[in-house]
C-alpha atoms as one frame of an Amber mdcrd trajectory, in Angstrom:
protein
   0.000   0.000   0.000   1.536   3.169  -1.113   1.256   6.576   1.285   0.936
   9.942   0.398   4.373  12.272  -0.080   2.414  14.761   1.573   0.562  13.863
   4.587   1.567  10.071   4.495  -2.200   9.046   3.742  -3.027   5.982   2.089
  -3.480   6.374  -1.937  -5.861   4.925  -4.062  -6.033   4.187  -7.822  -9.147
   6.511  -9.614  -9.956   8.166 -12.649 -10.374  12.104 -12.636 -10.863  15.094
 -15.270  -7.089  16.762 -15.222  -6.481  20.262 -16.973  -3.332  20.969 -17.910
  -2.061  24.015 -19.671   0.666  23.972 -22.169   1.816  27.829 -22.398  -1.801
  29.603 -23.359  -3.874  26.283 -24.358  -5.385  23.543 -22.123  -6.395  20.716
 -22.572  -8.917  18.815 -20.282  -7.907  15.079 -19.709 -11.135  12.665 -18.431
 -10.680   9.111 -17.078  -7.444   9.815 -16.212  -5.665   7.060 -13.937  -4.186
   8.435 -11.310  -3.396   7.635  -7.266  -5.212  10.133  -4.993  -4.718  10.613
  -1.337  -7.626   9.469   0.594  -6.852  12.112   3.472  -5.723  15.056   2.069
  -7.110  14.499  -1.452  -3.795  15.746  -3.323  -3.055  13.513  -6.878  -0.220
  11.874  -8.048   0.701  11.216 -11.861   3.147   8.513 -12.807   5.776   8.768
 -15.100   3.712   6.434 -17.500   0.776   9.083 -17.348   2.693  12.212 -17.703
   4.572  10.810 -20.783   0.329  10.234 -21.954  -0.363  13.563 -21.402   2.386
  14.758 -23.417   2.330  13.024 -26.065  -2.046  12.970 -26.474  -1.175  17.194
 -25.871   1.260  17.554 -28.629  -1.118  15.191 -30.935  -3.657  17.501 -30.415
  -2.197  20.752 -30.838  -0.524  19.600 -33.860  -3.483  19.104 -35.372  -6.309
  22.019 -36.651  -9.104  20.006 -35.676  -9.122  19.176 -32.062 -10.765  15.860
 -30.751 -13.691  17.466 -28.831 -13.636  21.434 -27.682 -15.705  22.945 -24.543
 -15.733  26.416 -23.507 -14.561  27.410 -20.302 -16.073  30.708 -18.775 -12.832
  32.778 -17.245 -13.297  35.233 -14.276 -10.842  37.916 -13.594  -9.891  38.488
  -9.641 -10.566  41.567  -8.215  -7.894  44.003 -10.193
C-alpha cells in the first residue's frame, strides 16, 4: 500500500478530469488514472501518465481540428 508524499495518507487508484495548460492552451484530460490521497485528497501522476499527457497534448495541438472542444467561462480576480 503506497502513502501519500504529503501527509503520508493511504493512496488509491481513480480516474479524474485533469487540466493541464501547455503555455496559453489547455487541454482537459477525463478518465485519467491516477493515485489520490484518501486524506488530504492531493493527486499523483506517474511517469507512464505524464509521458500520456504529453504526447495525447502535442497530438492535439498539432493538429487544426481538435478531438472534442468545450468552452470554459474565465473570471478575472478583483484588479
Amino acid at each position: 500500500m503506497k502513502k501519500c508524499y504529503i501527509c503520508k495518507g493511504i493512496l488509491s487508484r481513480e480516474k479524474i478530469r485533469h487540466f493541464h495548460q501547455w503555455g496559453d492552451k489547455v487541454v482537459l484530460f477525463e478518465n485519467l488514472e491516477v493515485e489520490k490521497c484518501t486524506q488530504c485528497g492531493e493527486v499523483f501522476l506517474d511517469p507512464q501518465t505524464l509521458a500520456l499527457i504529453d504526447r495525447k497534448a502535442e497530438e492535439i495541438f498539432s493538429r487544426t481540428v481538435p478531438h472534442r472542444s468545450i468552452t470554459i467561462p474565465v473570471v478575472a480576480a478583483a484588479e
